[in-house]
N, C-alpha and C positions, 0 to 999 in steps of 0.2 A: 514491593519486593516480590519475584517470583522464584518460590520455593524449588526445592527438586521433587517435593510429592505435598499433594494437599490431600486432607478426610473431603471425601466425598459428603455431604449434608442433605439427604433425603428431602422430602414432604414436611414441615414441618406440623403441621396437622394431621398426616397420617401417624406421624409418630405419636402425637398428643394422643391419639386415639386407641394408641396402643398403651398409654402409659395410664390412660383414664383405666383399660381392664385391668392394670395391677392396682391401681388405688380402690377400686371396687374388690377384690378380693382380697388385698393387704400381703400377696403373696409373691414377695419380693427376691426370694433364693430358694436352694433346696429343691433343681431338678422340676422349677415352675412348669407351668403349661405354656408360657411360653418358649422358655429354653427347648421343653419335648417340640413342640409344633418345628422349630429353626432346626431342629437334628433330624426332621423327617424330610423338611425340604429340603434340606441340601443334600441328602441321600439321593432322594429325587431328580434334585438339578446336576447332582458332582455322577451319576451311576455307578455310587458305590453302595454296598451292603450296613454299613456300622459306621456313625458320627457318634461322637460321643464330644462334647463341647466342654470347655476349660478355660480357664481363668485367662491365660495366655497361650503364644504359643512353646515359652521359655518350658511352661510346667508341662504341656505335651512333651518334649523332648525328655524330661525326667519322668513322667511317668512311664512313656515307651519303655524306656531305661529299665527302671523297677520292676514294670509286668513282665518284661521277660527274662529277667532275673539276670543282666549280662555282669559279667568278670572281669577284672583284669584289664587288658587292650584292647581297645574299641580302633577300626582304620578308618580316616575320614579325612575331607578335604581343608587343605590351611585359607582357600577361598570363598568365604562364607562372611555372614555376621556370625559376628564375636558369640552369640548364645550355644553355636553348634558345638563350639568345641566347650563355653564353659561350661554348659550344664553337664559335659561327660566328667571336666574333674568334679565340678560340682558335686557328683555321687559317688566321689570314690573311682575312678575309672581313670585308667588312662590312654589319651588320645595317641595314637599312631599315624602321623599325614602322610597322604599318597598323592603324588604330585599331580597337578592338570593339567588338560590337553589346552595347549593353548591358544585354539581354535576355539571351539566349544564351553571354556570356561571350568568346564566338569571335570570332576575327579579321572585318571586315566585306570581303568581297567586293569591294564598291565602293571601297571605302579601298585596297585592294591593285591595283588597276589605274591609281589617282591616282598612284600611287608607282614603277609602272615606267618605266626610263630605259634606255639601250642596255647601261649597266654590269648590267642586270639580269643575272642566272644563274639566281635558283631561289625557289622560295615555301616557305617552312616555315611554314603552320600547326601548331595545336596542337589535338586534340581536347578540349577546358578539361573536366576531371570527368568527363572519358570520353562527354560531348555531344559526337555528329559537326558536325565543320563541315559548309559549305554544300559537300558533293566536287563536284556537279556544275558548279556556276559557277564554283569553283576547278579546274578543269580544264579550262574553255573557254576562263576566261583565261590559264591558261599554254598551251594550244595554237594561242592567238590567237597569244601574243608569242614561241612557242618556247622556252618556261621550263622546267627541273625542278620536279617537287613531290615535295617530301621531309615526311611527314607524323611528325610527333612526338605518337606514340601510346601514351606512357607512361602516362596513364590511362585506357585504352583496351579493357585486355586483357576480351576476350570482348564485345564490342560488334559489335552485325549492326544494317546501313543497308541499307535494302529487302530485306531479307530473303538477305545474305551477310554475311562479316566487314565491317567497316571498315578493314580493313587492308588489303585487295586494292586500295583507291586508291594513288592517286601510283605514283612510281617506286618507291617504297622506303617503309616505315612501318617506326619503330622505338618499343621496348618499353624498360619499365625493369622489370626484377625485384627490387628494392629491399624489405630486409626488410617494411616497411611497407606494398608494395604488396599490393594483391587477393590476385594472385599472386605468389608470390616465391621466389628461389631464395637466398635469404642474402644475396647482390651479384648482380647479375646482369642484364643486356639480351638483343634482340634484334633481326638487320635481319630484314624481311620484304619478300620482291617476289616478285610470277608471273614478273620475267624471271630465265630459268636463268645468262643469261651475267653479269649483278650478281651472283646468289649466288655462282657460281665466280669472279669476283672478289676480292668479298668473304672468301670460304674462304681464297683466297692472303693477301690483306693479314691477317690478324686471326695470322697465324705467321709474320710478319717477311718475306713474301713467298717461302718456302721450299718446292720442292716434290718434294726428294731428298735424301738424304745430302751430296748434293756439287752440289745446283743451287738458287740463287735466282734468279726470272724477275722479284719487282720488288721495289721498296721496300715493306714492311710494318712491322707492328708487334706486340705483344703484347699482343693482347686477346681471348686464350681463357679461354672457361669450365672449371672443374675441376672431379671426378670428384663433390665431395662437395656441392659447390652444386647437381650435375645432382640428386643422389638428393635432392635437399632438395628439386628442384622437382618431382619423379615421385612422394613424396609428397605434396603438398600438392594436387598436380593430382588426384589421388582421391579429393580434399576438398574440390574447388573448389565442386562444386553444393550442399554445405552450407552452407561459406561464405558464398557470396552468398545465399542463404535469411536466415542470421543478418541480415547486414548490412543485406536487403532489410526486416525487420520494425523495427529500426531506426530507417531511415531514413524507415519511412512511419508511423511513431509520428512522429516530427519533424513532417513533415510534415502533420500530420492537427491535434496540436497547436498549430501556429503560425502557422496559415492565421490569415490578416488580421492577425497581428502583426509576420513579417516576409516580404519577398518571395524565390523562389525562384526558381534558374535555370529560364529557356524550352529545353525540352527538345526536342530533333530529333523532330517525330513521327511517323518514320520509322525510327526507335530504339528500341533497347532502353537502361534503364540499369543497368548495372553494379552501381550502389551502392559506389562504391568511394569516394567523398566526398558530404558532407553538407554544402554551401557554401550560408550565406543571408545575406540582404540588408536591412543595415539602414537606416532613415530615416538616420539620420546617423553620422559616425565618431562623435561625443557618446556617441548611443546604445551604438553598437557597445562605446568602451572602458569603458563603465558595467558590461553586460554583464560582457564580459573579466573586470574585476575582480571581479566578482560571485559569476563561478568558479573564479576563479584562488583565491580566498579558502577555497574549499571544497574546494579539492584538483584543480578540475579546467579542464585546460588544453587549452583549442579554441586555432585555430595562423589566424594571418592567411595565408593561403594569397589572392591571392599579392600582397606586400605586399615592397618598395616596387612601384612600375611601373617595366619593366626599363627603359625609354628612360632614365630618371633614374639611371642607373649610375654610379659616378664615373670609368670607364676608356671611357665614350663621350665622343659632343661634346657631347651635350645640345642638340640645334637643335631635333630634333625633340619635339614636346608631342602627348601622346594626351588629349583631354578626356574622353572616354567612360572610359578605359582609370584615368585620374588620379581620377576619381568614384568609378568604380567598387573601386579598392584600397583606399579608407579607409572602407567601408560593407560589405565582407565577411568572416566570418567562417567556417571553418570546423567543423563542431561532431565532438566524438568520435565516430568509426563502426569498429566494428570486431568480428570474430566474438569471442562470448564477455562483449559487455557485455551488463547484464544491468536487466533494467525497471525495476528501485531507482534503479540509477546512470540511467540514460537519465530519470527521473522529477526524478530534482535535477538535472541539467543544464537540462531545460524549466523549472523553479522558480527558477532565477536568471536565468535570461533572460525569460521573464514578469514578474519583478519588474524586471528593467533596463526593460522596455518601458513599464511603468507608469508610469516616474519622468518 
């Protein structure tokens, strides 16, 4: 079978060698030395200011939530995974969609200024396939209305707009380290902000708000990283620039072959990309489940990413309809990318979807 994404699998003796220094110290959670060492280099390797690492990237997005204390209607995109929009009711909040550009994938700009009201609090875009949104007209308009922007940059990791991360936008960007992703620590997220006083925040809430033997100063929760997830991301991080190498020939073999048969995301071009998904666009859903079955049959399984459109949840109201957003989820396909496939398999992948396209 060839998946739509595999966990990347490190050194396995480098790893042992890291799991040997927590069986020598016994110091298994709680903000280990290894966790601190994996939040320094990625500060390092991402050139951002403040990693703070978490349990997932589900509990980033509610902590974001909480440290900045948002209200009421949050505006954000119905194209996303499912966690963007649940963790906002998750806390109490509720989601507002602003529809996408249907080029780009991303929330449209214009459509998020239709939508704010006084109950507004805060914008959560989504960086879709690790394409930056538009930061700068999203950060005029929430400094126009006095909004948070809280950037769900779970596809994101290692992404520079004009030449810095993509993460130093908003208030806060958060990461998912999800086995599957780029990079990944087993389970695992992270918030990221320039401002020092959210990370010390943050630091309190992610340990039940504890910050002594015998002193809690607020309400928190449990969502630290542990010792064995950190040594899983400090290797993989010394593997990162191969990784993406892999992924990147890939995705431009995809690409190269299926120019004028299906269309592809409009890319920030002010970006780099990742290559961490391989998302294209078909004439019609018709086409697209022709496809699908085409290589489901042969063993291999591309993933609708991201299908259904969130607005149509059934724990929302359903008032609101994204046209761009409702088009675009039944005409995209995500195709297998991941370090380690290999040009046989990447060659019958292109073979069944050239012949869906034919039909």
């Amino acid at each position: 079978m060839i998946p739509v994404s595999k966990a990347y699998l490190p050194d396995k003796e480098k790893y042992k060698a890291y799991v040997d220094r927590i069986y020598d110290t016994a110091w298994l959670t709680n903000n280990g030395v290894l966790v601190r060492e994996l939040e320094k280099r990625l500060a390092d390797h991402l050139g951002v200011k403040n990693v703070i690492c978490v349990a997932n990237g589900s509990l980033a997005l509610q902590l974001a939530y909480k440290v900045l204390d948002l209200k009421d209607e949050v505006i954000t995109t119905p194209f996303s995974f499912v966690s963007t929009t649940s963790t906002i009711v998750w806390q109490g909040l509720n989601p507002v969609f602003a529809d996408i550009d249907p080029q780009t994938f991303n929330i449209n700009p214009s459509e998020i200024e239709q939508k704010i009201t006084d109950k507004t609090s805060a914008i959560v875009p989504v960086h879709v396939f690790g394409n930056p949104c538009d930061v700068a007209t999203i950060q005029a308009i929430a400094e126009k209305h006095h909004l948070k922007v809280i950037y769900d940059a779970a596809h994101a990791f290692g992404v520079k707009h004009k030449g810095k991360s993509v993460l130093n936008y908003g208030d806060i960007s958060t990461l998912s380290f999800h086995a599957t992703k780029l990079f990944h620590t087993i389970e695992g997220g992270a918030i990221v902000t320039d401002d020092d006083d959210i990370a010390r925040k943050v630091r309190l809430l992610i340990n039940f708000g504890i910050t002594g033997p015998t002193t809690i100063e607020a309400l928190g929760i449990n969502a630290k990283m542990n010792e064995f997830e950190a040594a899983m991301g400090l290797c993989v991080l010394d593997d990162i620039e191969q990784i993406t190498a892999s992924r990147r020939k890939v995705f431009e073999t995809y690409q190269k072959e299926l120019e004028g048969l299906v269309q592809f995301q409009q890319f920030n071009k002010y970006s780099n990309n990742n290559f961490a998904y391989a998302p294209i666009l078909f004439k019609s859903e018709h086409q697209l489940l022709k496809a699908e079955k085409r290589l489901n049959e042969v063993g291999i399984c591309p993933r609708r990413y991201f299908y259904p459109s969130l607005e149509t949840l059934n724990y929302l109201n359903g008032e609101i309809v994204c046209k761009n957003t409702c088009d675009i989820v039944t005409r995209v396909l995500c195709l297998p990318l991941y370090s380690g496939l290999t040009l046989e398999e990447v060659k019958s992948i292109l073979r069944s979807i050239e012949g869906a396209c034919e039909l």
